[in-house]
mmCIF file of the C-alpha atoms, coordinates in Angstrom:
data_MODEL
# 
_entry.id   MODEL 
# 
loop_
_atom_site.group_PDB 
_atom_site.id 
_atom_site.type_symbol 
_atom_site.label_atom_id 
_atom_site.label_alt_id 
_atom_site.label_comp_id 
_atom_site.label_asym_id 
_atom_site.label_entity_id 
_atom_site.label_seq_id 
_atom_site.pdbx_PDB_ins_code 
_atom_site.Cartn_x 
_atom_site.Cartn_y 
_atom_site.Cartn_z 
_atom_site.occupancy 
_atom_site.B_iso_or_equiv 
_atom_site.pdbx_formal_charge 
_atom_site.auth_seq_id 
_atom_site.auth_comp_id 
_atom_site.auth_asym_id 
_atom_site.auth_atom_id 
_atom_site.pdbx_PDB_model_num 
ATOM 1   C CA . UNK A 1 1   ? -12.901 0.724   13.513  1.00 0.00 ? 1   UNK A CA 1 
ATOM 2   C CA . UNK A 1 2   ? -9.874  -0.694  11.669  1.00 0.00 ? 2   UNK A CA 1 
ATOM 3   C CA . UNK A 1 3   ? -7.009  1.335   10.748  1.00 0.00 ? 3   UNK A CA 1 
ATOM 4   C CA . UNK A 1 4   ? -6.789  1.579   6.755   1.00 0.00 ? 4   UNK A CA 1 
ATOM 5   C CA . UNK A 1 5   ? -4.197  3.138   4.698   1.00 0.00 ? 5   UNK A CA 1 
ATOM 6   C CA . UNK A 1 6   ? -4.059  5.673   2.252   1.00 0.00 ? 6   UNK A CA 1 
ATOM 7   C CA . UNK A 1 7   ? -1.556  7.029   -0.181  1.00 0.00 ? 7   UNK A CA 1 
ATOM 8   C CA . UNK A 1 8   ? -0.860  10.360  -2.123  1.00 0.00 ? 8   UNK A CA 1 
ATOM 9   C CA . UNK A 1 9   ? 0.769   10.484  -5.241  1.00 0.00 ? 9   UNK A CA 1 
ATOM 10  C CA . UNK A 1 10  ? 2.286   13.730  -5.518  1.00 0.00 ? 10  UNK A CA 1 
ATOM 11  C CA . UNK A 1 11  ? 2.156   14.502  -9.206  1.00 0.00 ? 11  UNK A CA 1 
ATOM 12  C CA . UNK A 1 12  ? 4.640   17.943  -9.037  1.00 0.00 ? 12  UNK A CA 1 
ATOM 13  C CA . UNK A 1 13  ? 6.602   18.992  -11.545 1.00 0.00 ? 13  UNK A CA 1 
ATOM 14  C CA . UNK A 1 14  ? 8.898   19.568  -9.285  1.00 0.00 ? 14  UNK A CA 1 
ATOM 15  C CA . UNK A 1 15  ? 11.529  17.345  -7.077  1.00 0.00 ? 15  UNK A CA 1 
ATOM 16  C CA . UNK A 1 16  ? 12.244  17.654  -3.236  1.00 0.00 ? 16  UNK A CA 1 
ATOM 17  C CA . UNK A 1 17  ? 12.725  19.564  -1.314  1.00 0.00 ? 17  UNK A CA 1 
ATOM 18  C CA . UNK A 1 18  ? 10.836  22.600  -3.971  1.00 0.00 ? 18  UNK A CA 1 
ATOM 19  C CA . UNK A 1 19  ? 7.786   23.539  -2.217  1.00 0.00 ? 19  UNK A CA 1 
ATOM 20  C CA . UNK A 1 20  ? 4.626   22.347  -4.052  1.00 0.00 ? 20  UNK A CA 1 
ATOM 21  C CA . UNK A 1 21  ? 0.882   23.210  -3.669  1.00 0.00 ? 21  UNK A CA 1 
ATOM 22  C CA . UNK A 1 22  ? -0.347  20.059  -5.068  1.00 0.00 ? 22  UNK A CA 1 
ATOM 23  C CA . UNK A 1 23  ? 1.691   18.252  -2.032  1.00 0.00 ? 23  UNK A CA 1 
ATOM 24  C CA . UNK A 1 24  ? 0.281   20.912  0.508   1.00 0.00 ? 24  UNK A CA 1 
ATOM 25  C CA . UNK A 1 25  ? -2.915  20.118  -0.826  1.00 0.00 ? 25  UNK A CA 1 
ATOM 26  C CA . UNK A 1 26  ? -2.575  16.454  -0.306  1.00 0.00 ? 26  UNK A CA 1 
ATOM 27  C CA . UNK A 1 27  ? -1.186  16.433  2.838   1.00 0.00 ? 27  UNK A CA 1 
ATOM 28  C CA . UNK A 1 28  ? -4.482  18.097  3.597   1.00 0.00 ? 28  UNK A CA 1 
ATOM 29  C CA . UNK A 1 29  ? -6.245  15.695  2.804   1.00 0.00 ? 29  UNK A CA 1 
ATOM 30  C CA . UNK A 1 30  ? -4.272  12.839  4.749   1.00 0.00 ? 30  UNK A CA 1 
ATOM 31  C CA . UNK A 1 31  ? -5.114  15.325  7.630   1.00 0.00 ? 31  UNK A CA 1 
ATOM 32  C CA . UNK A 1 32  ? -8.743  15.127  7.090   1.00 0.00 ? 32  UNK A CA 1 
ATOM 33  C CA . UNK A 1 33  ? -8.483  11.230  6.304   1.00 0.00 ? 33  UNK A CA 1 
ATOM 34  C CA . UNK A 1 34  ? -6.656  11.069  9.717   1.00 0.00 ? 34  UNK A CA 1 
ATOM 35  C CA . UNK A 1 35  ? -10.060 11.725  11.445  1.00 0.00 ? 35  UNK A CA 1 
ATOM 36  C CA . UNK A 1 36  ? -11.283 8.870   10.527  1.00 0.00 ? 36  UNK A CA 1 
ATOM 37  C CA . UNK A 1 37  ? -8.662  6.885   11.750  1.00 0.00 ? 37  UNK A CA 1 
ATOM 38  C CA . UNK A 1 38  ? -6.950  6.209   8.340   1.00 0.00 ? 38  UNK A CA 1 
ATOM 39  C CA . UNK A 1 39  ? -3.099  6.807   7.984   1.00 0.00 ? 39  UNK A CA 1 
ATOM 40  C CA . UNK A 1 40  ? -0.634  7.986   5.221   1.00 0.00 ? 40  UNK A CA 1 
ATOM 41  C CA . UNK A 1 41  ? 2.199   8.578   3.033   1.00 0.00 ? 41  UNK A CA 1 
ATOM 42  C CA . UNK A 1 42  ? 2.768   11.295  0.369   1.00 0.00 ? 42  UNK A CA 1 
ATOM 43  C CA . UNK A 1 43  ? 5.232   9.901   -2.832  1.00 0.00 ? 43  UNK A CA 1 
ATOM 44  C CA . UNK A 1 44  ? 6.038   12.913  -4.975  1.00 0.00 ? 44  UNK A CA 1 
ATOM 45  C CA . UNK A 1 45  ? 6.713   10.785  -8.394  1.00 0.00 ? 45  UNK A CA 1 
ATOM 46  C CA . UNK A 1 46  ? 9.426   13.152  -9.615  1.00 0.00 ? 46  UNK A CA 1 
ATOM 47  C CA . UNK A 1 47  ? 11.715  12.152  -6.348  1.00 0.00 ? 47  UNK A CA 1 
ATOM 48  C CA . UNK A 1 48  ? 11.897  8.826   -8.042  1.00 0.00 ? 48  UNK A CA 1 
ATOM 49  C CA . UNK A 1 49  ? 12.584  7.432   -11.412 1.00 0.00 ? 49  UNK A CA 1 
ATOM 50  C CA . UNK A 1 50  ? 9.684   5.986   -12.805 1.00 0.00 ? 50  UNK A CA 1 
ATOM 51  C CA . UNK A 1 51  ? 9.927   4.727   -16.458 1.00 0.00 ? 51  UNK A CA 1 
ATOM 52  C CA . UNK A 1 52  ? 7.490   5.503   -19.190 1.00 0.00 ? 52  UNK A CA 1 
ATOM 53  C CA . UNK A 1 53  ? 5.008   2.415   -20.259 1.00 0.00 ? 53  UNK A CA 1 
ATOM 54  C CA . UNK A 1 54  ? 2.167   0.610   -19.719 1.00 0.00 ? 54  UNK A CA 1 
ATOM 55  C CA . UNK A 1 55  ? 2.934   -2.491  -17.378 1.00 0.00 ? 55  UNK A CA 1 
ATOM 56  C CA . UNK A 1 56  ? 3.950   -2.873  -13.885 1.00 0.00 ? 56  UNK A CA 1 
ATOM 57  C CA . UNK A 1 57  ? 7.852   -2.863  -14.051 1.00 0.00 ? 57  UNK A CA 1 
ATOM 58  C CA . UNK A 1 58  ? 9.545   -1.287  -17.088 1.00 0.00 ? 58  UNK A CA 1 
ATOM 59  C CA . UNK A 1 59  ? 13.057  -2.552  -15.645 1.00 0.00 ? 59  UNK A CA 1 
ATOM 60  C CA . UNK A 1 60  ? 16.183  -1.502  -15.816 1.00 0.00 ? 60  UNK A CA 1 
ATOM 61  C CA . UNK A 1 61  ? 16.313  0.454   -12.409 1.00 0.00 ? 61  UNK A CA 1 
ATOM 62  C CA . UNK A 1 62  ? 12.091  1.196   -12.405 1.00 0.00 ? 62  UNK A CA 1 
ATOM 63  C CA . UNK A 1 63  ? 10.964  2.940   -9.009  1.00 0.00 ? 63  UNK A CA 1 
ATOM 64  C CA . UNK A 1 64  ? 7.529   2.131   -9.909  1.00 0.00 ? 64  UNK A CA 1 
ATOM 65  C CA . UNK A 1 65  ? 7.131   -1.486  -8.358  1.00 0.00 ? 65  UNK A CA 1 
ATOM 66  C CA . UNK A 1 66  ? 8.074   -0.228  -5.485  1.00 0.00 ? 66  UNK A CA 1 
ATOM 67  C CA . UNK A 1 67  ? 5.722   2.965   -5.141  1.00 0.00 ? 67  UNK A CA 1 
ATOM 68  C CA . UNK A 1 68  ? 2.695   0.326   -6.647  1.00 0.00 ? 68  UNK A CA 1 
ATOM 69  C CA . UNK A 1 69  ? 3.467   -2.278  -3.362  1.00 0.00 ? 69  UNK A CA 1 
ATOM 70  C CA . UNK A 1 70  ? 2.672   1.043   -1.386  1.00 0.00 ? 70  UNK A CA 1 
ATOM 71  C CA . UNK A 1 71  ? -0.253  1.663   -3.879  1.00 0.00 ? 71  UNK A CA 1 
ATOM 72  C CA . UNK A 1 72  ? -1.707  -1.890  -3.447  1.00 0.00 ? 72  UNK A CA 1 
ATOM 73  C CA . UNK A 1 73  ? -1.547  -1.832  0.492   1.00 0.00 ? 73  UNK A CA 1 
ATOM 74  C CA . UNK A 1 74  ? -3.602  1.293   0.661   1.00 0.00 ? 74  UNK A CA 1 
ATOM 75  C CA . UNK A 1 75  ? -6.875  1.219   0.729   1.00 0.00 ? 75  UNK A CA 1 
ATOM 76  C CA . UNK A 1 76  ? -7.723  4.583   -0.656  1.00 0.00 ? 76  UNK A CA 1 
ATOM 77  C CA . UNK A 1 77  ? -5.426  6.161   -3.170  1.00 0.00 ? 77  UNK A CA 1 
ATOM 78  C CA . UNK A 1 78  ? -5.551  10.118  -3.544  1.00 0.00 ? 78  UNK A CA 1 
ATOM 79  C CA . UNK A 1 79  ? -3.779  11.643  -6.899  1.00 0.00 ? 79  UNK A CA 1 
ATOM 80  C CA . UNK A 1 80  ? -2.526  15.488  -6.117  1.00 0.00 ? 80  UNK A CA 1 
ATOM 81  C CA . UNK A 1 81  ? -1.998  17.066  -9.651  1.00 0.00 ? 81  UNK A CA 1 
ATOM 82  C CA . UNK A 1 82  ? -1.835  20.787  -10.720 1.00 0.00 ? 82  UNK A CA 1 
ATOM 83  C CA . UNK A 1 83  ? -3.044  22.085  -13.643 1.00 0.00 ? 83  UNK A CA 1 
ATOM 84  C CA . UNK A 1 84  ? -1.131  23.012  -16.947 1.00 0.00 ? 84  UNK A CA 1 
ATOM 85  C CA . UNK A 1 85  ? -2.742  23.892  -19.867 1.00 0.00 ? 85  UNK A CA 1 
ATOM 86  C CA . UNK A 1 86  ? -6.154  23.122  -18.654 1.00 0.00 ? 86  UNK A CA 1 
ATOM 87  C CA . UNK A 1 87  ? -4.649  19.471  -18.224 1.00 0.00 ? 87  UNK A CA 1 
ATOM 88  C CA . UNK A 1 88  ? -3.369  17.630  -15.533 1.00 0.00 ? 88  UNK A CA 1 
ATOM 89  C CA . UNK A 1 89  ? 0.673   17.374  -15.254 1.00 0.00 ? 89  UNK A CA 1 
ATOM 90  C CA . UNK A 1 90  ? 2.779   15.371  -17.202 1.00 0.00 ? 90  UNK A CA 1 
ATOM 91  C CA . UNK A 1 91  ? 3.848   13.653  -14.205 1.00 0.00 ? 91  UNK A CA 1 
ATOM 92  C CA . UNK A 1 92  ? 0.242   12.382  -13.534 1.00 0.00 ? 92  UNK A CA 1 
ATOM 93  C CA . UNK A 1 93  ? -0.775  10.986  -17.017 1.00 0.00 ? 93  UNK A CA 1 
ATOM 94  C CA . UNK A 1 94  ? 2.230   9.051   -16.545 1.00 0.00 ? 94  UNK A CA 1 
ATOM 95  C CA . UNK A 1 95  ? 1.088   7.665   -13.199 1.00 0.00 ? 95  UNK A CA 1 
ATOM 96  C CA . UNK A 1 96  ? -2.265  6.640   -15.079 1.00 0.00 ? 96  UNK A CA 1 
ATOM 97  C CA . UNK A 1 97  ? -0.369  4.872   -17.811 1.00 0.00 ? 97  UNK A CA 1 
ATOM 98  C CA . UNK A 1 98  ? 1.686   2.998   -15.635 1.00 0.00 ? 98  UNK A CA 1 
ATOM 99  C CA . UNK A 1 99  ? -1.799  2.435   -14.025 1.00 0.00 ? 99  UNK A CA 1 
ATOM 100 C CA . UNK A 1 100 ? -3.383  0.765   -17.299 1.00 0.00 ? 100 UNK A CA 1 
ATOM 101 C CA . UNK A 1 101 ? -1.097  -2.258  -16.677 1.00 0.00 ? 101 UNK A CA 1 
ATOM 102 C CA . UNK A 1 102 ? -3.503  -2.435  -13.391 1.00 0.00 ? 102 UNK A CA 1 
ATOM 103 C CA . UNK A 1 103 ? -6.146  -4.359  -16.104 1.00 0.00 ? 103 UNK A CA 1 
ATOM 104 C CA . UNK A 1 104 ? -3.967  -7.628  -16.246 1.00 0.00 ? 104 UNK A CA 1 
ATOM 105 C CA . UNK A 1 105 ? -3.622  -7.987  -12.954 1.00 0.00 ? 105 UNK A CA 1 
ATOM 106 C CA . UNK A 1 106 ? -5.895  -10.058 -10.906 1.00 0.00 ? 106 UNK A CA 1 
ATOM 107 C CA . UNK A 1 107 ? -6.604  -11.732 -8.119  1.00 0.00 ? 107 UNK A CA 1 
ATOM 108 C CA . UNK A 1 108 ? -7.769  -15.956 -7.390  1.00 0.00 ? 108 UNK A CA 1 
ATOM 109 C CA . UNK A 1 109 ? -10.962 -14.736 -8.259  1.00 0.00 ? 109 UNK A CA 1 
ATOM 110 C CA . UNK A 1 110 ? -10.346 -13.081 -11.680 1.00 0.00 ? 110 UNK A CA 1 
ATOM 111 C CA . UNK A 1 111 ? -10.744 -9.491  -10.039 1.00 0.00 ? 111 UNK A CA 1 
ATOM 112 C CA . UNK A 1 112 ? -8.318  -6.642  -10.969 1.00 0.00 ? 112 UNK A CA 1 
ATOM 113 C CA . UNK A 1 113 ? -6.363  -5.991  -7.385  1.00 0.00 ? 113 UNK A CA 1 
ATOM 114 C CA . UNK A 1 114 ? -7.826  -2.469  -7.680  1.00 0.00 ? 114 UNK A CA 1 
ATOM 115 C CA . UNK A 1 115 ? -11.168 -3.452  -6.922  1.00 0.00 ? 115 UNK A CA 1 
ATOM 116 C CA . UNK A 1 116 ? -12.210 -2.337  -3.240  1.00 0.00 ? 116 UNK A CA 1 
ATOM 117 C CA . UNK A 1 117 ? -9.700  0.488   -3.707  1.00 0.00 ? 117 UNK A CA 1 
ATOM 118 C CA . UNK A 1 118 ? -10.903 4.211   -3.281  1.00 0.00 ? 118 UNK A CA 1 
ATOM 119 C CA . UNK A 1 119 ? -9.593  6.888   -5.861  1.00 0.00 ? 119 UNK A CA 1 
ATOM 120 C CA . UNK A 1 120 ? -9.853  10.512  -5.348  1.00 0.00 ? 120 UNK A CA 1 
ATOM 121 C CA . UNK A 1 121 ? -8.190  13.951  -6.653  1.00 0.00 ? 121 UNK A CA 1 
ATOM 122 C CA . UNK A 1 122 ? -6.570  16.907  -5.268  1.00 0.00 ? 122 UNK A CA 1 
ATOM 123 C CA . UNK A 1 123 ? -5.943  19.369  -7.711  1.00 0.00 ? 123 UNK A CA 1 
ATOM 124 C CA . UNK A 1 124 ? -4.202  22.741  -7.664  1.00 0.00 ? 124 UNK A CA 1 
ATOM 125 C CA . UNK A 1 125 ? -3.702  25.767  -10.154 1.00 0.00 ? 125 UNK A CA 1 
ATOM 126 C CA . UNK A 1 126 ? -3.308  29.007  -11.488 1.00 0.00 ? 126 UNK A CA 1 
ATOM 127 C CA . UNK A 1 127 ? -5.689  28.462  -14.348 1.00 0.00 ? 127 UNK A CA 1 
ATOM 128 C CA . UNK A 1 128 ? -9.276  27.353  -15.505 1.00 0.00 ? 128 UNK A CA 1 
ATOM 129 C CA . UNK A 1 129 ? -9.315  23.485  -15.572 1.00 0.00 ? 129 UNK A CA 1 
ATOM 130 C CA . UNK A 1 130 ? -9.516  22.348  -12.065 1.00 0.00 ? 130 UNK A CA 1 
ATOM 131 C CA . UNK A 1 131 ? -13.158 20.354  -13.307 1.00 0.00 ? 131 UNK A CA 1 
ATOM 132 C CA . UNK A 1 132 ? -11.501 18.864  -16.514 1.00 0.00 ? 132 UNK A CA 1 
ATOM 133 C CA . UNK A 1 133 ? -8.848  17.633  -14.216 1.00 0.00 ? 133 UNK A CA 1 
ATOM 134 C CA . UNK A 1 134 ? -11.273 16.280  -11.948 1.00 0.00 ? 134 UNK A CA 1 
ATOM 135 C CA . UNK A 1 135 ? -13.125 14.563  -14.783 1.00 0.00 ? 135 UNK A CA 1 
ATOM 136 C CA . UNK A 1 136 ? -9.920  12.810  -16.669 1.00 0.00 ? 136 UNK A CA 1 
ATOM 137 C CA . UNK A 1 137 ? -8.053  11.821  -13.602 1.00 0.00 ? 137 UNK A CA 1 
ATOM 138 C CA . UNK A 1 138 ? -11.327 9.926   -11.822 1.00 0.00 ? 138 UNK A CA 1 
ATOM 139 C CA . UNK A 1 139 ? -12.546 8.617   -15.328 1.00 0.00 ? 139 UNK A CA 1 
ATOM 140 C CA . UNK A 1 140 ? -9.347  7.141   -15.680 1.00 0.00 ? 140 UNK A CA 1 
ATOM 141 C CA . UNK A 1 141 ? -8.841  5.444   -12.129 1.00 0.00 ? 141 UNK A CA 1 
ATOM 142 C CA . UNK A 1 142 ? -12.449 4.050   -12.499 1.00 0.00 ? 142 UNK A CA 1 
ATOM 143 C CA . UNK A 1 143 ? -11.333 2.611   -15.308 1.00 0.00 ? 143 UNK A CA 1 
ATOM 144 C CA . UNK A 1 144 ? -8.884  0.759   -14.178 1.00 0.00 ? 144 UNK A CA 1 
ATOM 145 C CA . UNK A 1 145 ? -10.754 -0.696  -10.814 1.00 0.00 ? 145 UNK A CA 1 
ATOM 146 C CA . UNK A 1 146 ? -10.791 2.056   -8.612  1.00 0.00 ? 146 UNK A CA 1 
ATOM 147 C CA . UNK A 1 147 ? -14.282 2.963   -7.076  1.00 0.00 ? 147 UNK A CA 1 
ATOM 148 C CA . UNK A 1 148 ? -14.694 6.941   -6.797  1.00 0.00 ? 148 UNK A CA 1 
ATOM 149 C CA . UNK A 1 149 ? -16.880 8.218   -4.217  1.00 0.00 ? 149 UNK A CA 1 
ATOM 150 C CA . UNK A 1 150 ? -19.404 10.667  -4.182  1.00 0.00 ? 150 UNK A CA 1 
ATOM 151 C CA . UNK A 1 151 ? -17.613 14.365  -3.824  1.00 0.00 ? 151 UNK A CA 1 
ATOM 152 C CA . UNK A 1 152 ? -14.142 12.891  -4.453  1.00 0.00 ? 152 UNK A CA 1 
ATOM 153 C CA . UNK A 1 153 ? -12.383 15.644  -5.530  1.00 0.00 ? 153 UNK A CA 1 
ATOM 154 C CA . UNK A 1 154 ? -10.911 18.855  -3.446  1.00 0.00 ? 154 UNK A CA 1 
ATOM 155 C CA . UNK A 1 155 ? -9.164  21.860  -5.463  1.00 0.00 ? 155 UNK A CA 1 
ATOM 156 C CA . UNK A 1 156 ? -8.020  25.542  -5.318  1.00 0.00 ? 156 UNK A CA 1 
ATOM 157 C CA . UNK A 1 157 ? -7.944  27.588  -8.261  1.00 0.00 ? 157 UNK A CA 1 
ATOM 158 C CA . UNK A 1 158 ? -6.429  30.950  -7.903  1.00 0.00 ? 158 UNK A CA 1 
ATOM 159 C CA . UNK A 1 159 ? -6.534  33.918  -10.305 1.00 0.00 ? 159 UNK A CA 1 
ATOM 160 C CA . UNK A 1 160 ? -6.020  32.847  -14.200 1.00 0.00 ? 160 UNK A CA 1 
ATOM 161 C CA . UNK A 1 161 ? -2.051  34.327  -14.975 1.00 0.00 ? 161 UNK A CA 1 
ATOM 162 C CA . UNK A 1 162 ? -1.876  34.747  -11.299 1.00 0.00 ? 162 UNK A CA 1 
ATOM 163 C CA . UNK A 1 163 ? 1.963   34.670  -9.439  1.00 0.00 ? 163 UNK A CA 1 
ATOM 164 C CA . UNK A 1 164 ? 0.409   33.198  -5.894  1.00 0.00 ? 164 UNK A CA 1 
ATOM 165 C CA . UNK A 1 165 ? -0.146  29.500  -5.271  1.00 0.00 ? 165 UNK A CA 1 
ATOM 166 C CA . UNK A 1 166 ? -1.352  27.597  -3.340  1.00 0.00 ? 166 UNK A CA 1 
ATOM 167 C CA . UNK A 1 167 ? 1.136   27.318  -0.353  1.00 0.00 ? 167 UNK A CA 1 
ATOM 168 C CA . UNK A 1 168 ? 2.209   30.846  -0.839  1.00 0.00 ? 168 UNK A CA 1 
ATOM 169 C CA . UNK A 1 169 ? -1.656  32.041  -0.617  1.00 0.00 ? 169 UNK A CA 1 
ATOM 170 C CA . UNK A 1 170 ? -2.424  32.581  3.317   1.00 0.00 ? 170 UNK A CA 1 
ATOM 171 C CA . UNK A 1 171 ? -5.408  31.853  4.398   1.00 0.00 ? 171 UNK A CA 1 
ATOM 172 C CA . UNK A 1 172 ? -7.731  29.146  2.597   1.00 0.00 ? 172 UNK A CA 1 
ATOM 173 C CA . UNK A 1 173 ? -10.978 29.229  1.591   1.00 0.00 ? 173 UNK A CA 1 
ATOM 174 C CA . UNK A 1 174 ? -13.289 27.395  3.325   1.00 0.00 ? 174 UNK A CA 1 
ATOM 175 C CA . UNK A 1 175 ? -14.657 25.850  -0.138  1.00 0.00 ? 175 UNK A CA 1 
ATOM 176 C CA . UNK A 1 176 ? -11.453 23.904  -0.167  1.00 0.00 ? 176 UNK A CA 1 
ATOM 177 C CA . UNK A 1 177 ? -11.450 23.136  3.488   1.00 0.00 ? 177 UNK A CA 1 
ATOM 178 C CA . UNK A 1 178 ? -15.148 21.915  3.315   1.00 0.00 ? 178 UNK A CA 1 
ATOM 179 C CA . UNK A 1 179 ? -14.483 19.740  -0.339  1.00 0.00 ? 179 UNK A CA 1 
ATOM 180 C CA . UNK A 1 180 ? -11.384 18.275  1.696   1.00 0.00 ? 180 UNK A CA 1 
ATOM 181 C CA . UNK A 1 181 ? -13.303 17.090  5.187   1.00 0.00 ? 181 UNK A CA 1 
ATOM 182 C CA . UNK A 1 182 ? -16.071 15.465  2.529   1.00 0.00 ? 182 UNK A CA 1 
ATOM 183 C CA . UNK A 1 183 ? -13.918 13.753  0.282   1.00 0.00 ? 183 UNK A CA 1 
ATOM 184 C CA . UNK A 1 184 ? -11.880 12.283  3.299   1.00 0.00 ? 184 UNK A CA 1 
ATOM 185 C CA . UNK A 1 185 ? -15.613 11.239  5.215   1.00 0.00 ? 185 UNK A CA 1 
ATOM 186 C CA . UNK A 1 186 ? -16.844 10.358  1.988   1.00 0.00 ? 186 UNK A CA 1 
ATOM 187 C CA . UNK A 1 187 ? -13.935 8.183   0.857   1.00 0.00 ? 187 UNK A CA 1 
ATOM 188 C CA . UNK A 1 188 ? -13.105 6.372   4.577   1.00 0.00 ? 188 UNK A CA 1 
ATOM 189 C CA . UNK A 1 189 ? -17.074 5.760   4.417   1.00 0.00 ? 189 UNK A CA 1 
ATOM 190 C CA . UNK A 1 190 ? -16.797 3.828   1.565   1.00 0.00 ? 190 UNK A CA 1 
ATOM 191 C CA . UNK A 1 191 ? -13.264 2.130   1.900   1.00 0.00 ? 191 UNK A CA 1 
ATOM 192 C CA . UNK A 1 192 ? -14.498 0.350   5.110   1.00 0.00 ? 192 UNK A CA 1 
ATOM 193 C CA . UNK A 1 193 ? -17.942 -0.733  3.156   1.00 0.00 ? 193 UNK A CA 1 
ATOM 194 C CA . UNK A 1 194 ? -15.482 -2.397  0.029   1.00 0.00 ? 194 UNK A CA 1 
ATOM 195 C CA . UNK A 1 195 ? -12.795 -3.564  2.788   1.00 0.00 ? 195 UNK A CA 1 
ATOM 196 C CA . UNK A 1 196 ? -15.977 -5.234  4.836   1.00 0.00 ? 196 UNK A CA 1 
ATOM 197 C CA . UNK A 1 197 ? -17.928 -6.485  1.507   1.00 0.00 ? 197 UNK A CA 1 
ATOM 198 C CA . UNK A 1 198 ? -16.515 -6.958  -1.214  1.00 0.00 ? 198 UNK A CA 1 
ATOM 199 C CA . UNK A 1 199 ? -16.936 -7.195  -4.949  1.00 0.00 ? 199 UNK A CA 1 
ATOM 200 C CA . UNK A 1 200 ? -18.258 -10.324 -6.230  1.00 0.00 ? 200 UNK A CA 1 
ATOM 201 C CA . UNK A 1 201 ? -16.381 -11.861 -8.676  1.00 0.00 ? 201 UNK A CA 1 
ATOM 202 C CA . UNK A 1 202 ? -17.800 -11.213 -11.970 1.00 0.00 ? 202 UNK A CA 1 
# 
């Protein structure tokens, strides 16, 4: 089997070198992607200075061409987010905006360059909301060419109002463990079918 790539944008609120669960959580799932032969890198967004907007360079000093050359040689993309407010972080509907400029840009054959790319979710919190998450984050990266596998998401939720997260909670539960190894078999599975066959044009 080939070696793909895969890439985690860490949506944190917080910079380097704070510890983050949502990062913790992602790295996990490079782990479990790492079994089937597929390698990684983890950007935490806040570390760089991505602009605010809709297309693919804002200018004017814009980190985000740079961290979507990484995005657009990986073959499965994985967004770790935690939850505030029942949403997912500020950080991360800024990633999807930036995204949305994803719609314009195509390949010879008229398809958006996201097409064959795998999208999944890692999502962390203290809160209710870890399903809402789920559902905005995935809706949005199908809707802007990413494919989303069955099972695609893996989260921890710990007590609502609670003071431990997730890299401060000891041992895991196995839920999380077990929704990590699928999404990462799940995902692989299907980012070697697009990478081998790929979508006609339409």
């Amino acid at each position: 089997m080939s070696t793909l790539r895969a890439l985690v944008l860490c949506c944190s609120l917080k910079p380097s070198p704070a510890s983050s669960s949502s990062e913790l959580l992602g790295r996990e799932v490079l782990a479990a992607l790492a079994d089937h032969d597929i390698d990684g890198d983890v950007i935490r967004v806040v570390d760089h200075d991505v602009k605010f907007g809709v297309s693919t360079d804002e200018g004017d000093g814009d980190a985000w061409p740079s961290i979507r050359a990484k995005l657009l040689d990986a073959q499965v993309l994985i967004i770790a987010t935690p939850i505030w407010l029942g949403q997912p972080s500020s950080v991360c509907k800024m990633v999807l905006e930036r995204l949305n400029a994803e719609l314009s840009e195509t390949d010879d054959q008229g398809r958006p360059l996201t097409y064959g790319k795998v999208a999944t979710v890692a999502v962390v919190g203290n809160e209710d909301g870890a399903h809402h998450v789920t559902a905005e984050v995935l809706q949005a990266l199908n809707d802007v060419g990413f494919t989303v596998p069955a099972a695609a998401a893996a989260y921890w939720v710990g007590e609502a109002m609670g003071s431990v997260d997730y890299d401060k909670a000891g041992p895991k539960p196995d839920t999380t463990g077990a929704a990590t190894r699928t999404l990462a078999a799940n995902a692989a599975h299907l980012a070697r079918l697009l990478t081998g066959s790929p979508y006609p044009p339409s």
